[in-house]
C-alpha positions in Angstrom: 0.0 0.0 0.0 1.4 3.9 -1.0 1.8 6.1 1.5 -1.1 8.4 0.4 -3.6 5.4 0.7 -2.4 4.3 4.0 -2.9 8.2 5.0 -6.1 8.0 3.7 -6.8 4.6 5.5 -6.2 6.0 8.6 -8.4 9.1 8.1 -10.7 6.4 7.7 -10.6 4.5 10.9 -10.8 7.8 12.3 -14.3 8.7 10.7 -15.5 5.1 11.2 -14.8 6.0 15.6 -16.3 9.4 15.1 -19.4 8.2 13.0 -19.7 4.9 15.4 -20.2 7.5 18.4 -22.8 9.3 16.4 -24.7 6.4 15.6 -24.9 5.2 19.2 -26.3 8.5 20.3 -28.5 8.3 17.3 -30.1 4.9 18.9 -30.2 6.0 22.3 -32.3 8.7 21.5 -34.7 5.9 19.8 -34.6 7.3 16.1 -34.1 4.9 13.2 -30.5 5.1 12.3 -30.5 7.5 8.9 -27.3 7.1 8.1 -24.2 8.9 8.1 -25.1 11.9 5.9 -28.0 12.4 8.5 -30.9 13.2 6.7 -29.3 11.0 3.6 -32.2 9.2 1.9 -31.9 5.3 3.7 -33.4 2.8 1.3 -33.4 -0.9 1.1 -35.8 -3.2 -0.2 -39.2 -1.1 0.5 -37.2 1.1 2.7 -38.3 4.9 3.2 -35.4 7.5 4.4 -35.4 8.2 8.3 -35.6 11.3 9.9 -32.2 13.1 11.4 -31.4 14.7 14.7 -31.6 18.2 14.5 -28.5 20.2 13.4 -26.2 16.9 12.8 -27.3 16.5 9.3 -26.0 20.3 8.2 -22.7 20.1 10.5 -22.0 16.6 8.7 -22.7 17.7 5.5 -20.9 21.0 5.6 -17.7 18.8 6.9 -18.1 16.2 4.3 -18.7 18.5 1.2 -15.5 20.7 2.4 -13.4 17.4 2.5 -15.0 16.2 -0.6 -15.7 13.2 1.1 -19.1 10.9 0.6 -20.0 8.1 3.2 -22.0 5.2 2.9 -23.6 2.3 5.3 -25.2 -0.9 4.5 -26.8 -2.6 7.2 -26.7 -6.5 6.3 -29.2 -7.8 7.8 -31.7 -5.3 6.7 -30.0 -5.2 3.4 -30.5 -1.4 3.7 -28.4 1.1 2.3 -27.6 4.9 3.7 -25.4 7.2 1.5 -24.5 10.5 2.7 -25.7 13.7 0.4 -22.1 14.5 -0.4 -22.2 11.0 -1.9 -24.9 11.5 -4.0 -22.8 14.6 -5.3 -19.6 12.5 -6.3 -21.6 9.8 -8.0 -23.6 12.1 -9.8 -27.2 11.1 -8.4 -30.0 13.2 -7.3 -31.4 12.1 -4.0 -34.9 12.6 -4.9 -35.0 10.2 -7.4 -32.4 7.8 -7.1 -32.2 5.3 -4.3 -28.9 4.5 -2.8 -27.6 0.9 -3.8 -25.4 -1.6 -4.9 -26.2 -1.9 -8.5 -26.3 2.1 -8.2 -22.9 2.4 -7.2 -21.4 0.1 -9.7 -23.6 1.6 -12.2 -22.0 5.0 -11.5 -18.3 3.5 -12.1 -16.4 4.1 -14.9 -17.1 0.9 -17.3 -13.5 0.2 -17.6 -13.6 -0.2 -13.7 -16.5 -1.5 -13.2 -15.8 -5.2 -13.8 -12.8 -4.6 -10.9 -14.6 -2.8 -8.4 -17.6 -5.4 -8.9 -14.7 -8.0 -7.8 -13.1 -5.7 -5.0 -16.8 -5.4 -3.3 -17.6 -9.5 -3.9 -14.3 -10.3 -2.5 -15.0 -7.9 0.9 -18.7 -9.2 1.4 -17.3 -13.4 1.6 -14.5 -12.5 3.2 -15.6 -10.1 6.0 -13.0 -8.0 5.9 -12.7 -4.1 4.5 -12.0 -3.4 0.5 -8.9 -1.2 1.5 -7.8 2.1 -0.6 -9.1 1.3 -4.0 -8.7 4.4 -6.7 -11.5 4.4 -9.2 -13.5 6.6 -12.1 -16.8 7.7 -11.4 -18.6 8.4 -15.2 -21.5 10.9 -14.1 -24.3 11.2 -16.7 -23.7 14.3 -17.8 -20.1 12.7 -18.7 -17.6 14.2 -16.0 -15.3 11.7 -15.0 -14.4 12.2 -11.6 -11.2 10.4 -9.9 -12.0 8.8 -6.7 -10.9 6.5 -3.5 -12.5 3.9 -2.1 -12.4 2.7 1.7 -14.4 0.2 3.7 -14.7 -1.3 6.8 -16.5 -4.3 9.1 -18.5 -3.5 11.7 -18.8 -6.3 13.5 -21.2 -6.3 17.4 -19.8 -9.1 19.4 -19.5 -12.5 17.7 -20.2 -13.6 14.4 -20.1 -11.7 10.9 -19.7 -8.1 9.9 -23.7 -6.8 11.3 -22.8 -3.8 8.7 -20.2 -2.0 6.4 -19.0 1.4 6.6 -17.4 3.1 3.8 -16.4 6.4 2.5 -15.9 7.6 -1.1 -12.7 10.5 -1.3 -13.4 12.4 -4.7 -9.6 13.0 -5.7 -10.2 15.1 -8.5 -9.7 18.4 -7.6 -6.9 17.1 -5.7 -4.9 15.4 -8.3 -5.4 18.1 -9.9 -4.3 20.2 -7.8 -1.1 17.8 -7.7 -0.7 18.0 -11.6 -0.8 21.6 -11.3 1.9 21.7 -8.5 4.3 19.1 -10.3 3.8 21.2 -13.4 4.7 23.8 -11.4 7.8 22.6 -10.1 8.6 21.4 -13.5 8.6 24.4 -14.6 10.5 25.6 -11.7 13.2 23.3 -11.8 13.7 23.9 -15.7 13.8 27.4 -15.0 16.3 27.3 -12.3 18.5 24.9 -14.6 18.6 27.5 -17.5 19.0 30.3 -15.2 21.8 28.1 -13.5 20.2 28.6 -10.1 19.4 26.3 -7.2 17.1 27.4 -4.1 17.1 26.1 -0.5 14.7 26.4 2.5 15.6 25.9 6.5 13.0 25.5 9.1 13.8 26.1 12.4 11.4 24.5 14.5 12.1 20.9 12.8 15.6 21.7 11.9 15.2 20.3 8.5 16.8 21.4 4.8 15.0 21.4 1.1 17.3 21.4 -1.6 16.0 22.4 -5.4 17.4 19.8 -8.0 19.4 22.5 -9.5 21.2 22.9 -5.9 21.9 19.5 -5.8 23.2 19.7 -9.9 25.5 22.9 -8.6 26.5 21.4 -5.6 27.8 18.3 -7.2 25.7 16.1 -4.8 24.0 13.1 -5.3 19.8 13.8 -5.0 19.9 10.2 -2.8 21.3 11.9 0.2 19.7 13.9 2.7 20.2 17.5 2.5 21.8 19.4 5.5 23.6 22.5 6.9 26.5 20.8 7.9 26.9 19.2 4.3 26.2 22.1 2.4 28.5 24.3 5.0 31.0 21.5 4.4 31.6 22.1 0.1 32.4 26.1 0.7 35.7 26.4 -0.1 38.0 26.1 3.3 39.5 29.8 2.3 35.9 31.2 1.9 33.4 29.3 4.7 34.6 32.1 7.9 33.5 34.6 5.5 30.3 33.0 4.3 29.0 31.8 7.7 29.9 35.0 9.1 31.6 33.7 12.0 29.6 31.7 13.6 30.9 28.9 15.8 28.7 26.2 15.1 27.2 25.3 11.6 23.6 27.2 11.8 21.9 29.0 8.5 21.1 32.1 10.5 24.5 32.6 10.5 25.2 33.3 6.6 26.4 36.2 5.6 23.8 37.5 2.7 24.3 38.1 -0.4 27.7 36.8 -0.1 29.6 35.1 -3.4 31.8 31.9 -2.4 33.6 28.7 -4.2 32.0 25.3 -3.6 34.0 22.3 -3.9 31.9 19.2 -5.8 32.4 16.3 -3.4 33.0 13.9 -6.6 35.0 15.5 -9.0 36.5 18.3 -6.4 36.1 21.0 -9.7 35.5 24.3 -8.4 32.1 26.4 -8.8 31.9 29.9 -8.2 28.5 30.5 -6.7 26.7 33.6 -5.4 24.7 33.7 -2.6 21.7 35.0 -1.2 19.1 34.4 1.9 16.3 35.8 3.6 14.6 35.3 7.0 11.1 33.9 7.3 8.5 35.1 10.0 5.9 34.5 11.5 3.2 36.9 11.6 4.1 37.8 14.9 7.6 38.4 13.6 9.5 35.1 15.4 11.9 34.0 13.3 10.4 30.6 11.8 13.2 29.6 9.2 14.7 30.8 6.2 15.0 30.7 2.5 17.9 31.2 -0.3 19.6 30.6 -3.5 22.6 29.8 -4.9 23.3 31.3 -8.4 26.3 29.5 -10.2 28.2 32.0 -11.4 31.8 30.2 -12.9 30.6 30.5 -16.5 30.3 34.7 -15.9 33.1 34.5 -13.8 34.9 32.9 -16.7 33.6 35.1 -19.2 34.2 38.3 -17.4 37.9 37.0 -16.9 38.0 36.4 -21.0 36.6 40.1 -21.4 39.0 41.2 -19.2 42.1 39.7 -20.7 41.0 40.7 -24.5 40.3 44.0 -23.1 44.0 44.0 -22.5 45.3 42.4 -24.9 43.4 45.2 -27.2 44.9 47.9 -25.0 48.3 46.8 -25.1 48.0 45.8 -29.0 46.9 49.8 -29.4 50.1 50.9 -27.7 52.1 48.3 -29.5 50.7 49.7 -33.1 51.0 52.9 -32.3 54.8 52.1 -31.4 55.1 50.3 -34.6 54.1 53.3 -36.5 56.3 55.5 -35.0 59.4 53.4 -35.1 58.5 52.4 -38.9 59.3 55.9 -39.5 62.5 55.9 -37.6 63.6 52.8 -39.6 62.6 53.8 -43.0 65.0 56.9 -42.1 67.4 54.8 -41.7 67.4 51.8 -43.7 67.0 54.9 -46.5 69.9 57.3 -45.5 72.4 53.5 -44.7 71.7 53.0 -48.9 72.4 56.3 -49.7 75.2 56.8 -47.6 76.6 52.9 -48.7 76.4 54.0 -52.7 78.7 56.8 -51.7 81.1 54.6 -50.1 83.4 52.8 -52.0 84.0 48.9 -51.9 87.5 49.1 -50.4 86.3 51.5 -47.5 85.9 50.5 -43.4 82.7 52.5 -43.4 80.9 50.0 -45.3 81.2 47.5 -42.7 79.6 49.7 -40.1 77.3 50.6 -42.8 76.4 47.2 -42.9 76.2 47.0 -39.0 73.1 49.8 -39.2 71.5 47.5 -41.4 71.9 44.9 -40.1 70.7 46.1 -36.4 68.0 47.9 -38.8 66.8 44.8 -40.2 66.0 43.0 -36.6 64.8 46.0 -35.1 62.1 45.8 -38.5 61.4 42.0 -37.7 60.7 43.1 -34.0 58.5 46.1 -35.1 56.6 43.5 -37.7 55.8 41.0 -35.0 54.6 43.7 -32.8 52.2 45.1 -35.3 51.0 41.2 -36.3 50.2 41.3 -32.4 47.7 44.1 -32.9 46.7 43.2 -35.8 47.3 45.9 -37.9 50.3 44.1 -40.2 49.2 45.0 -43.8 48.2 41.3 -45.1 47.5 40.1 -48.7 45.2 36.8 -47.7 44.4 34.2 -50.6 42.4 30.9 -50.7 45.2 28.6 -50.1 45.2 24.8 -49.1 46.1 24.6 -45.6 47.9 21.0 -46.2 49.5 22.5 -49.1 51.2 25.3 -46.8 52.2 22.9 -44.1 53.4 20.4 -46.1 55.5 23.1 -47.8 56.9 24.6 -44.5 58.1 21.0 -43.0 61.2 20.9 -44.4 62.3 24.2 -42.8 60.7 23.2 -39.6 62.7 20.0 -39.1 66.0 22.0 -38.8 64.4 24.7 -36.7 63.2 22.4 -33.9 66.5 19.7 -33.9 67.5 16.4 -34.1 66.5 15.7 -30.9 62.4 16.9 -31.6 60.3 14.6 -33.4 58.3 16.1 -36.0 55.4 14.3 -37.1 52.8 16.2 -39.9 49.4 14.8 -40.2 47.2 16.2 -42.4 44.3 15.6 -42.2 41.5 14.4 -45.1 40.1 16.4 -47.9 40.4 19.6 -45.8 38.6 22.7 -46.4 40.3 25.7 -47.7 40.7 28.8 -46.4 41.5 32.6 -46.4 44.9 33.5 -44.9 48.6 35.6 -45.9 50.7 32.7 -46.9 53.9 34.9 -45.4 52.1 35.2 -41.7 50.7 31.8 -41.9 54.0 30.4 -42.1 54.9 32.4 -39.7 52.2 30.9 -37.4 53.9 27.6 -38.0 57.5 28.6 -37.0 56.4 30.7 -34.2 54.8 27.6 -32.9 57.5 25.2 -33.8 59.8 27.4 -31.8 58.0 27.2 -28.7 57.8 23.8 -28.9 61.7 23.3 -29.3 61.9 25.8 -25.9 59.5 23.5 -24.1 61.2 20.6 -24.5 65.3 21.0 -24.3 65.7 17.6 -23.4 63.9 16.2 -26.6 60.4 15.2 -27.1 57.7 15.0 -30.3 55.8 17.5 -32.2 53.2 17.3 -33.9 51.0 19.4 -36.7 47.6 18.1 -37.1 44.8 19.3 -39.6 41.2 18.5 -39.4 37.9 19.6 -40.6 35.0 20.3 -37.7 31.7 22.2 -37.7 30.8 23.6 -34.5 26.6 23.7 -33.9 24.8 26.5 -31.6 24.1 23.5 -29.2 27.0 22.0 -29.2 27.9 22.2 -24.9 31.7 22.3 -25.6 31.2 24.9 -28.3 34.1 28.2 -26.7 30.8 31.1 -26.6 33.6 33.4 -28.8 33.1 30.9 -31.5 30.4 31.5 -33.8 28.9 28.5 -34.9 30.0 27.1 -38.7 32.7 25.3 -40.4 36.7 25.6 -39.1 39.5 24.0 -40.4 41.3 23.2 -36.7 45.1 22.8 -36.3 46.4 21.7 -33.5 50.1 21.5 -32.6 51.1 19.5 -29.6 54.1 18.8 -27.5 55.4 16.6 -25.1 57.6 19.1 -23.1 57.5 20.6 -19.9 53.8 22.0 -19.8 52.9 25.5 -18.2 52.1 26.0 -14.5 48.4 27.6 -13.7 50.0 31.1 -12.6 51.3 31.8 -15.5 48.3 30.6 -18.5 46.6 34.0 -18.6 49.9 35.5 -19.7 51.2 33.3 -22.5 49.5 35.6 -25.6 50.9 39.0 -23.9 53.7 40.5 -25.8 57.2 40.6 -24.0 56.4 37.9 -21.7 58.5 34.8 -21.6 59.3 32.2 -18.9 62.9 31.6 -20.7 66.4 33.0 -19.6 67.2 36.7 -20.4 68.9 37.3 -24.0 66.7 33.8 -25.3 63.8 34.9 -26.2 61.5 38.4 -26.9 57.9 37.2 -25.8 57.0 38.2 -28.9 56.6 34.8 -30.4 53.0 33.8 -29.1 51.8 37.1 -28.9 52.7 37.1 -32.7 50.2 34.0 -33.3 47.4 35.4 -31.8 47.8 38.3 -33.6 48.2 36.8 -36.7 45.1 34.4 -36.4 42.9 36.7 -35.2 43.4 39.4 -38.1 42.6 36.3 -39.9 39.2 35.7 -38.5 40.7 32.8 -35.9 40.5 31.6 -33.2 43.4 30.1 -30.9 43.7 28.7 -27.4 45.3 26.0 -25.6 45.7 23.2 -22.7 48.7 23.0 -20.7 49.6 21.4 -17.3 53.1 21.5 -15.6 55.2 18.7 -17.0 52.4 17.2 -19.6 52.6 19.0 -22.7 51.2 21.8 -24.5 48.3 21.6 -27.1 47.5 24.9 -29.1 44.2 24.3 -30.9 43.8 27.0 -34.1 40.3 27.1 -35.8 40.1 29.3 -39.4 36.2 29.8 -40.8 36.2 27.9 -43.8 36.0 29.2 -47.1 34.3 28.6 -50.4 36.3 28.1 -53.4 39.8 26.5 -55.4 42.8 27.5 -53.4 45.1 29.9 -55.6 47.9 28.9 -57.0 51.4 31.3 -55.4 52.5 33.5 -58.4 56.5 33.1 -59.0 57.7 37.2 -58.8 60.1 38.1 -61.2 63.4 40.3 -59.9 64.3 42.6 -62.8 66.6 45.4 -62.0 65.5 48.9 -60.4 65.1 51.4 -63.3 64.0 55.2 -62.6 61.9 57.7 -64.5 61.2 61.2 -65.7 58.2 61.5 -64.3 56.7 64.1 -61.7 55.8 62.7 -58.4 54.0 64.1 -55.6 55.4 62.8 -52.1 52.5 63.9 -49.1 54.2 62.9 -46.4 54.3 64.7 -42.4 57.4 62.9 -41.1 60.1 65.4 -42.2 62.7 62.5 -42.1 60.9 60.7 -44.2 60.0 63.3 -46.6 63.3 64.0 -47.5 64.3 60.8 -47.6 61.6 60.4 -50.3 62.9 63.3 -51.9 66.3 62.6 -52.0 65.4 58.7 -53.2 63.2 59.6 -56.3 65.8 62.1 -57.2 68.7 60.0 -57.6 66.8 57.8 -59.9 65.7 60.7 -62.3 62.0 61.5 -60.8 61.2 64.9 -60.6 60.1 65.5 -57.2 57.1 67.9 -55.5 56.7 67.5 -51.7 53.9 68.6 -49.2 53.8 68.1 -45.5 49.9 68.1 -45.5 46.6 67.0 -47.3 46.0 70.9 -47.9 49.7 71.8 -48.8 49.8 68.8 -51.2 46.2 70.8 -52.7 47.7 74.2 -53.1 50.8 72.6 -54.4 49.2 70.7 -56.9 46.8 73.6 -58.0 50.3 75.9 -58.4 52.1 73.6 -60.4 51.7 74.0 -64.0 53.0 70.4 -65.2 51.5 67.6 -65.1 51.6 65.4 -61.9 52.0 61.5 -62.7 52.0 59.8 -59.6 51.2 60.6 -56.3 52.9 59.1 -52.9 51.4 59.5 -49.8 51.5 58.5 -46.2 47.7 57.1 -45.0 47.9 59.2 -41.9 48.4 62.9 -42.5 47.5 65.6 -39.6 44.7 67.2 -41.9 43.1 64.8 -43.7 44.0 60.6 -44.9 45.1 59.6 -47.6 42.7 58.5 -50.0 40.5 62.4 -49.1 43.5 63.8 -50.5 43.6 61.9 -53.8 40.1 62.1 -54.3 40.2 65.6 -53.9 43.2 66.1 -56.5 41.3 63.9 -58.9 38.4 66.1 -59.1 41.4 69.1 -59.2 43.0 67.8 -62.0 42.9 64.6 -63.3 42.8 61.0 -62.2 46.6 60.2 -60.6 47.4 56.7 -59.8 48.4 56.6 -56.0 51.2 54.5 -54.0 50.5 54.9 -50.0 52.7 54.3 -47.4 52.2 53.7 -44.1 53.4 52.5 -40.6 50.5 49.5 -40.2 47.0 49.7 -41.7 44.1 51.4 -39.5 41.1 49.7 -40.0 39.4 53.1 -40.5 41.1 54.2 -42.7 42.6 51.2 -45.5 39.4 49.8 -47.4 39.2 46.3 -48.5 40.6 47.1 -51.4 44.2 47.3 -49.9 44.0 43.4 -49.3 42.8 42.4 -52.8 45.7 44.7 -54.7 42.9 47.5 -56.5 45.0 49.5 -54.4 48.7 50.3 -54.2 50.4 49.8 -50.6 54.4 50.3 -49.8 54.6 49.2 -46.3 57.0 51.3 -43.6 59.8 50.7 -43.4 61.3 50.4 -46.3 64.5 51.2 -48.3 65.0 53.6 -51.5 65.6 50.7 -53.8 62.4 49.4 -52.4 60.3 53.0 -52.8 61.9 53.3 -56.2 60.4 50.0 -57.2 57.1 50.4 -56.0 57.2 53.7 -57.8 58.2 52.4 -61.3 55.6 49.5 -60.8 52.7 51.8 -60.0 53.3 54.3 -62.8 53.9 51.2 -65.5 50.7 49.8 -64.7 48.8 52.8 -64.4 50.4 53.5 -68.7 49.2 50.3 -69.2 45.8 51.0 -68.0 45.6 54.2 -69.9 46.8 52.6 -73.1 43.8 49.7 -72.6 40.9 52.1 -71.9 42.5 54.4 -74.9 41.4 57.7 -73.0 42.9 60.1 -70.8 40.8 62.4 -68.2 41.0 65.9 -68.9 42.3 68.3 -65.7 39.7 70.3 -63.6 39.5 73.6 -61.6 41.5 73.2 -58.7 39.7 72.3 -55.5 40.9 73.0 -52.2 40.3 70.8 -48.6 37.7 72.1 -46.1 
């Protein structure tokens, strides 16, 4: 028997004592026993209802219709039958007309119960005994179903067989549901909690006992099977954090929780670490006594690791700003130099000691530009020239000058992976990626160890649980490159993709190596991360959005000699260094030379001039106005001029897309006369060659000045 019909049984022993005493008085009083729903019709076998005591027959009924509870009597040796009004309700009977019996009972059941509770009554009648809780359907005529319980019980004076049977008839309807409505409820509860990743809890004080919420037991990392307490929930707060979440108290009470209050639990079974905030609220009564308390415990780690992410791209951007900005500035610098070394070394003869220091400035030149490169592929702002390549292709290509760069002692093993998607990418940074990586892996493992490159194709779906939230869903082409070397302690994780930082000896390394990668994959669209562990190895896992299309095949460049020009060109440039340096370059290969230090001086110069202006060179970033504002506005001035810009790193607001597909001519900073020279006679020769297809040339305009 459930526990909710043995409650229900012992409600009805209860009724049976009460009813038993009622009946007795009934007698006494020498009145015809009506029945216990006094003034209930009482019918058997030519039988006529009975009258009532006074007042019982309302009390009764009042009680009996507020329980939703019918009871019945049938006197065996009368063969009488007594149902109670409340009865007549559940079964769906009028008491005027219908006469309490048997066959009416039964023919008030549901018909797919009837044949059962036929059997259940049969059974009680031979064998003297009670029918016990027996759930059935009533099928009223106006075709409610009503859900019902069945009890009944022997009453048996002195020796011999039951003299009568008492029953009572419990219409459960409203009550189950009631009970559907509550476990719908706390469905709905529950699955709202587990979205919002919050549990709830409940003390009461008088009976000392704890409620957990499934979630809580989810976020706890407890089994639902064991019996929620204070102590065992006071026991997972984190050792450092329980003084501060119990507030002190001495001995392990609820009133004592500090409120709201956030804390780390420790999950008994895994011992992972939650963060989890805290919040609780005294319960009273209404004469303000302190009767227990309720709370919740949000789960938190998921924001806390979010806000953490945030935090750490926030200053990774920060630092990549200041790192660009840096760039630029020392691009300048070095294009002075590398550009004054030339001229200065084609002054020199062969035979002369200066050339050797000569060659010294370069050469410190030279690593100083590497340095300033990787800095700017760290904030993104390296000018790039992506393609559709074959990721295989360009690994497979770059292995044989990995081997040598990571030893003898290194294993290198390259798996590509099976028909792998293409994608977009600078062929010059993406091998870059690969040595930077390679390099790191060498450093991690000086006593030897393996390496491996891995490509694979994966799509990554919005419901996918292990899906990184910066990842959008779609198709990636993932490289991972692993290595068995020395691993990476906690402490030191959240600082690996931070320029300058490096956990190897002074003079061996610039920490720019792995700030370089992340730079370089996330201009690309990227993504990067890794695992790590003191003395197990380091896995760096790369994801690039895949692309549609055939990969393109690398165009072979030809190297012809430098030639000059007679040609006019118009340098804008604010950097005075650099201007003259510009100057002084185009000169010595024939050019003939105008130079502004603005976007308005490069206007008024234009407008003056009374030649005709064939190229013009200009810096993106000018005080006054950018670049491109000041060739659009000498187009309009004059005529169309093919354009060469220069610049430090690219600034997103400034560089269109059409910098990265080639419409657009770019000489990246810093560079060398030779270099500016080239770029120069390149520009110009395709800009004839243009003019020769379209067999037109723009005729000049009024001048027009910047705003």
């Amino acid at each position: 028997m459930s526990a909710a019909a043995s409650r229900e049984l012992d409600a009805l022993r209860a009724r049976v004592a009460e009813l038993e005493r009622e009946l007795g008085r009934v007698r006494a009083s020498g009145q015809p026993a009506a029945g216990p729903g006094a003034g209930a019709p009482e019918a058997g076998p030519g039988g006529a209802p009975g009258p009532a005591p006074a007042g019982w027959e309302a009390q009764l009924d009042e009680a009996e219709q507020a329980a939703q509870m019918g009871n019945w009597i049938w006197e065996v040796e009368q063969n009488r039958v007594a149902w109670s009004r409340q009865l007549f309700r559940i079964m769906g009977c009028d008491p005027a007309k219908d006469r309490p019996s048997t066959e009416a009972f039964l023919a008030a059941v549901h018909p797919e119960d009837r044949e059962r509770m036929t059997t259940l009554l049969q059974r009680a009648i031979e064998t003297g005994e009670g029918s016990g809780a027996s759930a059935f359907r009533v099928l009223r005529r106006d075709g409610a179903v009503r859900e019902c319980l069945l009890s009944s019980l022997p009453i048996i004076d002195g020796a011999g067989p039951p003299s009568r049977y008492f029953g009572v008839v419990v219409d459960l309807t409203e009550r189950r549901r009631a009970e559907q409505e509550l476990r719908r409820s706390e469905r709905m509860l529950n699955e709202a909690q587990r979205i919002a990743h919050v549990g709830s809890w409940s003390y009461d004080l008088a009976s000392r006992t704890v409620r957990w919420s499934e979630q809580l037991y989810h976020i706890l990392g407890v089994d639902p099977s064991r019996r929620p307490t204070f102590e065992l929930f006071a026991s997972l707060i984190h050792p450092e954090d329980r003084h501060r979440v119990l507030g002190g108290a001495e001995s392990a009470s609820p009133l004592g929780i500090a409120s709201p209050v956030e804390c780390r639990v420790v999950r008994p079974s895994t011992g992972e670490l939650r963060h989890v905030q805290m919040a609780a609220q005294l319960l009273t009564d209404e004469t303000g006594a302190i009767v227990g308390l309720v709370g919740t415990s949000l789960d938190i780690t998921e924001r806390r690791r979010l806000e953490e992410q945030l935090l750490h791209s926030q200053k990774l951007e920060a630092i990549g700003r200041l790192a660009g900005g840096v760039a630029h500035d020392f691009n300048n610098m070095l294009t002075a130099i590398f550009g004054h070394r030339e001229l200065a070394a084609r002054k020199v003869q062969a035979s002369s000691s200066v050339l050797e220091h000569l060659t010294q400035i370069g050469t410190a030149a030279e690593r100083a530009a590497a340095l300033t490169r990787q800095l700017l592929a760290f904030a993104r702002k390296q000018l790039i020239q992506p393609t559709v390549v074959d990721p295989n292709a360009l690994i497979l290509g770059v292995e044989s000058l990995l081997r040598p760069l990571v030893g003898e002692d290194v294993e290198l093993d390259v798996l590509p992976g099976s028909q792998i998607w293409p994608i977009r990418i600078d062929r010059g940074q993406f091998e870059q990626l690969l040595m930077n990586l390679a390099v790191n892996a060498r450093d991690a493992m000086p006593a030897g160890g393996r390496l491996t490159f891995e490509t694979a194709n994966t799509t990554i779906c919005p419901d996918d649980a292990e899906r990184r939230p910066e990842i959008e869903p779609g198709d990636y082409v993932e490289l991972t490159v692993t290595d068995t070397g020395q691993g990476m302690e906690d402490a030191i994780q959240q600082y690996v993709f931070e320029p300058f930082f490096t956990t190897k000896e002074p003079g061996k390394g610039s920490g720019l190596g792995l700030a370089t990668c992340h730079g370089i994959v996330k201009q690309h669209g990227g993504h990067i991360w890794f695992s790590s562990a003191s003395g197990q190895g380091t896995r760096f896992t790369i994801c690039f959005p895949r692309v549609h299309g055939a990969p393109c095949e690398q165009p072979a460049r030809a190297h012809a000699a430098v030639v000059g020009g007679t040609e006019t060109v118009l340098v804008v440039e604010d950097e005075a260094q650099v201007r003259e340096l510009c100057v002084a370059s185009l000169r010595s290969f024939g050019y003939s030379v105008l130079a502004a230090r603005s976007g308005k001086e490069a206007v008024a110069l234009a407008a003056a001039y009374p030649g005709a202006i064939h190229l013009l060179v200009s810096d993106v970033v000018l005080p006054d106005a950018r670049g491109p504002e000041v060739a659009a506005v000498l187009a309009r001035a004059r005529a169309a001029l093919p354009v060469l810009y220069a610049s430090g790193h690219t600034e997103d607001s400034l560089v269109p897309g059409d910098l990265l597909d080639g419409s657009v001519h770019f000489l990246s900073k810093p560079y060398t006369p030779t270099q500016l020279a080239q770029a120069v006679r390149d520009v110009l020769d395709a800009a004839a060659l243009a003019r020769r297809a379209q067999g037109s040339a723009d005729a000049p305009a009024a001048a027009e000045r910047l705003q």
